[in-house]
N, C-alpha and C positions, 0 to 999 in steps of 0.2 A: 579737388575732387568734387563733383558733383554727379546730385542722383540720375542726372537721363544722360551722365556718360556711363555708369556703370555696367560695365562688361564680365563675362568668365572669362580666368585664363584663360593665352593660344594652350589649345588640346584639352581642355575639359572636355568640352561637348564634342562629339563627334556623329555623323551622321548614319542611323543604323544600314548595317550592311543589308542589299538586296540580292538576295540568292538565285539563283536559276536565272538569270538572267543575259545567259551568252558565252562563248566561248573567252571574249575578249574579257571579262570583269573578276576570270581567276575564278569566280564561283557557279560555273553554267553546268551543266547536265544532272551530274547527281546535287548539285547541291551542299558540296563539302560532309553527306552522309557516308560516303563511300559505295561499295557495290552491297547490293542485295542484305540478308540478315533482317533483323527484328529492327532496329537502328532505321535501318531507310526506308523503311514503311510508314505510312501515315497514322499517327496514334497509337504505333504499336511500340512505339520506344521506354515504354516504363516496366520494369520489372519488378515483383513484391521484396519489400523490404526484409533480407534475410538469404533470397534466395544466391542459390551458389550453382545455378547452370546444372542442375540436377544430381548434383554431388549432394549426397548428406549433410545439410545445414550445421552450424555451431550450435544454435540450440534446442538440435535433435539430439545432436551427437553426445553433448554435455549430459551426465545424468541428474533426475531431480534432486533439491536439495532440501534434509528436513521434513519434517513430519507436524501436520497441522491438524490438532484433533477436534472431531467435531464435537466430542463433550464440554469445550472450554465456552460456545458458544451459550449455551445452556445453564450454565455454572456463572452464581455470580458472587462477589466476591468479598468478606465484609472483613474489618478490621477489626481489633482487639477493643481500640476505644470506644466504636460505637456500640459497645453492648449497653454501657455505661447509661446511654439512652431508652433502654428495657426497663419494666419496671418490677418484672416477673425477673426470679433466680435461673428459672426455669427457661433452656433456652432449646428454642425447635424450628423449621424452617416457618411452620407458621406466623411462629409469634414474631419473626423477622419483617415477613409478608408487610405485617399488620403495622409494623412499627414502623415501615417503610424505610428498610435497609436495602432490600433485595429489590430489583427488577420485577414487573408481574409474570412477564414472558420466561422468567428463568428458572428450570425445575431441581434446583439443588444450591446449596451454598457451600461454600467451605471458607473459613475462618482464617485471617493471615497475620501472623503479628507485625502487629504496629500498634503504639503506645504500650499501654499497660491498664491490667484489671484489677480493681479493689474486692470487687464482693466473688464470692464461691459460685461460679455460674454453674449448672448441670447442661451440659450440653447433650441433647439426642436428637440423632441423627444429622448429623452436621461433620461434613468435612473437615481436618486443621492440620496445618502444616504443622511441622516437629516444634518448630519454636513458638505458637499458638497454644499447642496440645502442651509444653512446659510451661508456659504462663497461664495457663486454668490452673493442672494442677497444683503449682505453684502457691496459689491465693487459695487454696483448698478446693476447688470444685472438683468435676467430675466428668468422663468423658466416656458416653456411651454406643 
């Protein structure tokens, strides 16, 4: 075998078919589009992805699923351990702000558990999940 014998197989390659090009070549008048329709027009053969020839789409038809609320956007979200990094008992969305727990853009917190708390935190105005709200109380703090 040598390089300037190398060939593709017989029938890889084949030479692109020309269309409209006679009666005699099997593919003359229309062109293998058929008669008339959106198909045999020039440019007009694509349709939007979805569509179904003006029947009610699948998902029109399907109803939405779920519910996405816009408060979660605004809401951010701090965990039980980083209080740990407070140095005040005292816990408020401010003193989160400051501590830099919370996002600046975000106008409310709520509290999630994960880990665990040692010292009695007083929590006001601050959101907390059940398991949260049982581990303040828990270590004696307070939940206003």
């Amino acid at each position: 075998m040598r390089l300037n014998t190398l060939k593709p197989a017989p029938g890889a390659r084949t030479e692109r078919t020309r269309v409209g090009r006679g009666i005699g070549s099997g593919l003359g008048k229309t062109a293998g589009r058929g008669h008339k329709g959106s198909f045999a027009r020039a440019g007009k053969g694509k349709i939007k992805p979805g569509f179904e020839g003006g029947q009610m789409p699948l998902q029109r038809r399907l109803p939405k699923v779920g519910f996405r609320s816009k408060l979660k956007a605004n809401t951010a979200e701090v965990r039980l351990y980083q209080l740990e990094k407070l140095s005040d008992l005292t816990v408020d969305f401010a003193a989160l702000l400051a501590a830099g727990l919370v996002d600046p853009r975000a106008k409310r917190a709520r509290l999630v558990k994960k880990g665990e708390v040692s010292r009695p935190y007083k929590l006001v105005g601050i959101a907390t999940t059940a398991g949260a709200n049982a581990a303040i109380l828990a270590a004696g703090g307070s939940v206003e």
